[in-house]
C-alpha positions as a LaTeX table, in Angstrom:
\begin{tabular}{lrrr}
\hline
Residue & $x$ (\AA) & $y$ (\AA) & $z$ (\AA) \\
\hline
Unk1 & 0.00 & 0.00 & 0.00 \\
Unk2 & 1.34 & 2.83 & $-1.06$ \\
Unk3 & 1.22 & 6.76 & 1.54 \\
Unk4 & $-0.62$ & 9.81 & $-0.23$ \\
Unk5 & 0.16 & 12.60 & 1.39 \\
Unk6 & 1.21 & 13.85 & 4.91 \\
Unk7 & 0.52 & 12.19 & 8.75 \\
Unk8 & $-0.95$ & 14.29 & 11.52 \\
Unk9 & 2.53 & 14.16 & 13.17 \\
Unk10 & 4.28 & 15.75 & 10.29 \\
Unk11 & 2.22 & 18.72 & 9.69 \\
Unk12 & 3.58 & 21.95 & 11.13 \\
Unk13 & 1.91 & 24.96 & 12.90 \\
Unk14 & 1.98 & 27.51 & 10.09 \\
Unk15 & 3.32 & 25.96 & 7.22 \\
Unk16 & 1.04 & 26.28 & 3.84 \\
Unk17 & 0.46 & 22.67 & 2.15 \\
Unk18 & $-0.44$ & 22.92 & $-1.57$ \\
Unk19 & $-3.19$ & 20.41 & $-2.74$ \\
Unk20 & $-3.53$ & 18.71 & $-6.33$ \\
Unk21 & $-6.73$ & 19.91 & $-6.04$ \\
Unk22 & $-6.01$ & 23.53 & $-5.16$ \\
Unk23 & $-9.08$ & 23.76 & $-2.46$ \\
Unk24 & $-9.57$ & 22.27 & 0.82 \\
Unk25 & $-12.87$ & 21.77 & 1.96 \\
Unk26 & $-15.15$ & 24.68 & 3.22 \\
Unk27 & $-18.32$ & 25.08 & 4.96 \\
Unk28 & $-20.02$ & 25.27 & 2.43 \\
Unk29 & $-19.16$ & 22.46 & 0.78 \\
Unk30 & $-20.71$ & 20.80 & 3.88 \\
Unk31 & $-23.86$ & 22.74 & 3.96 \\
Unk32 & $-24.10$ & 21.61 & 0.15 \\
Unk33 & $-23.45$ & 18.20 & 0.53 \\
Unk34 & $-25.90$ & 18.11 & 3.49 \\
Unk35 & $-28.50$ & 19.54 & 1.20 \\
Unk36 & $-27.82$ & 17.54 & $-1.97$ \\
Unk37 & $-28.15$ & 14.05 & 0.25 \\
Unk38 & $-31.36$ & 15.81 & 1.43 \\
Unk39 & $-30.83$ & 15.08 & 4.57 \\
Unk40 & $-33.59$ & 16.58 & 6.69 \\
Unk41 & $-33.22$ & 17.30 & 10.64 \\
Unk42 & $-35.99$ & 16.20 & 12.70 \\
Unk43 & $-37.35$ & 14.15 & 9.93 \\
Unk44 & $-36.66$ & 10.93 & 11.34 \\
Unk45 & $-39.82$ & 8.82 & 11.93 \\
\hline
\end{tabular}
């Protein structure tokens, strides 16, 4: 099996880490996914 990218232990306080992707994930991406897997509070049954 082969390591992608960094362990908790080696990240450093401060340092800038450049993704392939060039994002990292934001709240809104949460508040979008939330909506899009229409996921509904309180509407359990």
């Amino acid at each position: 099996m082969t390591r992608v990218g960094r362990s908790y232990q080696e990240l450093e306080v401060g340092a800038v880490y450049r993704s392939r992707h060039g994002r990292t994930v934001l709240e809104a991406d949460n508040v979008w996914f939330t909506l899009l897997s229409v996921y509904q509070f309180g509407s359990r049954g």
